[in-house]
C-alpha positions in Angstrom: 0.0 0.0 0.0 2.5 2.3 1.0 4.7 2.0 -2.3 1.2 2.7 -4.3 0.7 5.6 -2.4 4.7 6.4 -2.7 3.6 5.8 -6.8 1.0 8.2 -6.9 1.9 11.0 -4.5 5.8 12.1 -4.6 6.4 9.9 -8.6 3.3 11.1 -10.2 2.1 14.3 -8.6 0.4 16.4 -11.2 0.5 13.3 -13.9 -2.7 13.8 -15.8 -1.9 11.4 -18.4 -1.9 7.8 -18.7 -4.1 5.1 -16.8 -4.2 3.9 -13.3 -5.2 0.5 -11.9 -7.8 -0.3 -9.3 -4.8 -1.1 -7.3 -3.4 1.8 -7.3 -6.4 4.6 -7.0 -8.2 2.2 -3.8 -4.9 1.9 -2.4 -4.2 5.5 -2.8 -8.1 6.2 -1.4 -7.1 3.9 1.5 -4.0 5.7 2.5 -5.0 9.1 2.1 -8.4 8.0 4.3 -6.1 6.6 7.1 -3.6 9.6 7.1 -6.9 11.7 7.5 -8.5 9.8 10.2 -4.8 10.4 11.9 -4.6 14.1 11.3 -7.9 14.5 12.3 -7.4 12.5 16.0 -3.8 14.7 16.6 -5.5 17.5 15.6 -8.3 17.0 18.3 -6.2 16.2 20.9 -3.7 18.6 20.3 -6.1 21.4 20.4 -5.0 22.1 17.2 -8.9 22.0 15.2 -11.0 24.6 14.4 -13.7 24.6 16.7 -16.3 23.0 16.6 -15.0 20.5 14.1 -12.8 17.7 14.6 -10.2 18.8 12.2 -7.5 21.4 12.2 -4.3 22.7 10.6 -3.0 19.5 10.0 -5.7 17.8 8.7 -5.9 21.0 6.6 -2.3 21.2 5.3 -2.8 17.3 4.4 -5.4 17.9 2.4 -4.4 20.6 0.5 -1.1 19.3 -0.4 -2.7 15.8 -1.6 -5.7 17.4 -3.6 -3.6 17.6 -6.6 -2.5 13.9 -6.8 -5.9 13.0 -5.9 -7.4 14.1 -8.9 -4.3 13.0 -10.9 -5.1 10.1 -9.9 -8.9 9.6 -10.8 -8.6 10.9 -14.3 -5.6 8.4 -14.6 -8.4 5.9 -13.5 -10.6 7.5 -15.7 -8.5 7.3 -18.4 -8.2 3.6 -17.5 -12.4 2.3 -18.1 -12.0 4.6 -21.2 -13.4 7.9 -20.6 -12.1 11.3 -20.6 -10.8 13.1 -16.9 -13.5 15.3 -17.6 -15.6 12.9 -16.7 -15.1 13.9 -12.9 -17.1 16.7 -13.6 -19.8 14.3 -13.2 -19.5 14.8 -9.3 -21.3 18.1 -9.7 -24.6 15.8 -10.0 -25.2 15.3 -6.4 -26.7 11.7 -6.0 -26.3 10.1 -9.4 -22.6 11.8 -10.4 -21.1 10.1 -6.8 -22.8 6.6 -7.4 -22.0 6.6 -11.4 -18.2 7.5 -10.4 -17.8 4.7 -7.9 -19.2 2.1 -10.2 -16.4 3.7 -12.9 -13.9 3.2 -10.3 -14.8 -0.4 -9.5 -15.1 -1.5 -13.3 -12.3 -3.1 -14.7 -10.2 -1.3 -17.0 -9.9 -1.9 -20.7 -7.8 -4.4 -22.1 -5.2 -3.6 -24.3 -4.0 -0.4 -25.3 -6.7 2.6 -25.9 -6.5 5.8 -26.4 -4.8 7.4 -23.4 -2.1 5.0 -23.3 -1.0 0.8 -22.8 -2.6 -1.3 -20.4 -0.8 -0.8 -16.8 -1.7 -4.3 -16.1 0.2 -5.7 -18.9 4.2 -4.8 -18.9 4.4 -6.5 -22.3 2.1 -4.8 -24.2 3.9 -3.5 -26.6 5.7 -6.4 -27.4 2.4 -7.5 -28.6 2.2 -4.7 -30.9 5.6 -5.0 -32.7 5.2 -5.9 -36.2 1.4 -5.2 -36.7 0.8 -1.9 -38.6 -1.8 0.8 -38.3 -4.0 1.9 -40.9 
């Protein structure tokens, strides 16, 4: 998990392009969701939150600083099922936007190389392509 999130936050900060696994965008989810719930509990019993909520400047300075990679990451994941990063956008739909996202998340990506780049699941792909020719 930790080299995932390693991947996806310090190698791959602002990478808009390419495709991310499940793997890696639930493992990133996870992580960030942990390191939240931990900011959030130090921040509390520090006295560090804004009252009356239960974060504070930590939690805050977290957040900010992962926002970027975390929206790197879904339109790599995006990119992944096939669809265009502005496809996020659909989380301005309140209901319907959040539940068609998560089922985008949790498909499978395509197969094969498409449009935004080769499989991540398959390191070989491009062996499979030498010799064939496009038209």
């Amino acid at each position: 998990m930790i080299e995932w999130y390693k991947k996806v936050v310090f190698e791959n900060y602002a990478n808009f392009n390419g495709r991310a696994r499940r793997s890696e965008y639930w493992y990133y989810i996870l992580a960030n969701l942990i390191i939240l719930i931990v900011a959030a509990v130090i921040d509390s019993v520090t006295g560090l939150n804004f009252e009356p909520l239960p974060y504070g400047i930590i939690y805050s300075i977290y957040a900010i600083a992962t926002f970027l990679p975390g929206i790197a990451v879904a339109i790599r994941r995006l990119h992944d099922v096939g669809k265009s990063g502005w496809f996020l956008l659909i989380l301005f739909f309140p209901l319907i936007g959040s539940i068609w996202l998560l089922i985008l998340a949790c498909r499978e990506g395509d197969q094969g190389t498409n449009q935004y780049g080769p499989d991540p699941k398959n390191e070989f792909d491009e062996i499979d392509e030498i010799g064939t020719t496009e038209a």
